[in-house]
C-alpha positions as CSV (number, residue, x, y, z in Angstrom):
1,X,0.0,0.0,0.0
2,X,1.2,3.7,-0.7
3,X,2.6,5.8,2.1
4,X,2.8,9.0,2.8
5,X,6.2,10.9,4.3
6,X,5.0,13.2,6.7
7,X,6.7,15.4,9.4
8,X,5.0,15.1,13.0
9,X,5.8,16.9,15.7
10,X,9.1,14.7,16.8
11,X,9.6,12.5,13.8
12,X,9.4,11.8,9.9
13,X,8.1,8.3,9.0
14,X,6.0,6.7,6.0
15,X,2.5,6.1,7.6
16,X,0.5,3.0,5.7
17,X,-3.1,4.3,4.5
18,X,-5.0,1.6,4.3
19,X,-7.3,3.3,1.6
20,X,-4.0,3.3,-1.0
21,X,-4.6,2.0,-4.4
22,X,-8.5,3.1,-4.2
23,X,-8.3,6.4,-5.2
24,X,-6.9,7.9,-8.2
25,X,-5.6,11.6,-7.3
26,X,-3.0,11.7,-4.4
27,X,-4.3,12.2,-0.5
28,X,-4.7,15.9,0.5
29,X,-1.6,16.6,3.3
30,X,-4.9,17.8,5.5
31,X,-5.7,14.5,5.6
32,X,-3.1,12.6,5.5
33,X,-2.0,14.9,8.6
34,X,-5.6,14.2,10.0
35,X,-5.1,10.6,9.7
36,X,-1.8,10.2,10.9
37,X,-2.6,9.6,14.5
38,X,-4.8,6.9,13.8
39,X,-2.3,3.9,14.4
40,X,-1.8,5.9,18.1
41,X,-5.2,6.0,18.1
42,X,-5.5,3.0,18.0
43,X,-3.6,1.5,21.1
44,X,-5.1,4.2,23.1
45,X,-8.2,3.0,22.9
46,X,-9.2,2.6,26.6
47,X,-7.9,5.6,27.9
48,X,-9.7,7.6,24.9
49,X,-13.1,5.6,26.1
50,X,-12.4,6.1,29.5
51,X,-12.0,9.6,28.9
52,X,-15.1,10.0,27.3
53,X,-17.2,7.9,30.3
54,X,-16.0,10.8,32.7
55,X,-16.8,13.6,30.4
56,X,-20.1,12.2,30.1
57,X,-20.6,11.8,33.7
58,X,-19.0,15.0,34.6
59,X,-21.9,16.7,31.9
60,X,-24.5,14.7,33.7
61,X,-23.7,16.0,37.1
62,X,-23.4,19.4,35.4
63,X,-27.3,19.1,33.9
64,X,-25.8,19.4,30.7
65,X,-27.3,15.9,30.0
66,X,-30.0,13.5,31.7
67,X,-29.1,10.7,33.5
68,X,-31.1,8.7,30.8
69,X,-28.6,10.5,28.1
70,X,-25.6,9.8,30.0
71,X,-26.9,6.1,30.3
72,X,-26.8,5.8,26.6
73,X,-23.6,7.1,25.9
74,X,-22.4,4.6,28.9
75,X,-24.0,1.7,27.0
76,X,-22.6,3.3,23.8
77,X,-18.9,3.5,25.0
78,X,-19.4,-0.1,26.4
79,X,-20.6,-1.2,23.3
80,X,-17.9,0.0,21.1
81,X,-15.0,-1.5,23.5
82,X,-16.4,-4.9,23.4
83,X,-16.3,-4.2,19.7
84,X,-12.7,-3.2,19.8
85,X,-11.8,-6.3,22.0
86,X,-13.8,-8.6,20.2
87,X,-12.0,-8.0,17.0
88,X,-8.3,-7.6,19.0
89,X,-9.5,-11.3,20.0
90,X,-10.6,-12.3,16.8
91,X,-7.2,-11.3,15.1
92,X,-9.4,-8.5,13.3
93,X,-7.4,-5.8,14.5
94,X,-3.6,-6.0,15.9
95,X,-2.8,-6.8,19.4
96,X,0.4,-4.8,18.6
97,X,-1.4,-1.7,17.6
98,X,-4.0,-1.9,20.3
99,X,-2.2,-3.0,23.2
């Protein structure tokens, strides 16, 4: 699959776009900047979901949202990481870029 060189923040590396080969013009740099993070993305996975459970809960206690709201974004958020960990188990999705 094509790469793209970009420069982060610390580094320069080739990142591996899994859409390569399926479009004909080359990717914009916004998006292949916007998409670079997604491999680090990837392994953070708890902490990013884990995260978002206290945000919601924080909003709920707030009034922001109901309790009924917040429940759904809960179930949500659980949803999504037995998603994620079904397909880690499944060998879907690397253990090495999730773990």
């Amino acid at each position: 699959m094509a790469g793209v060189e970009y420069r982060g923040k610390y580094e320069r590396r080739k990142t591996n776009q899994q859409w390569g080969g399926r479009f004909n013009e080359p990717t914009d740099a916004f998006v292949a900047r916007f998409t670079a993070s997604v491999e680090f993305d990837q392994r953070m996975y708890r902490q990013d979901i884990q995260g978002s459970v206290a945000h919601a809960k924080m909003l709920t206690k707030v009034g922001v949202l109901t309790e009924a709201e917040c429940d759904d974004i809960l179930n949500g958020l659980a949803e999504i990481q037995q998603d994620i960990e079904s397909e880690i188990s499944n060998g879907l999705l690397s253990l090495k870029m999730c773990t």
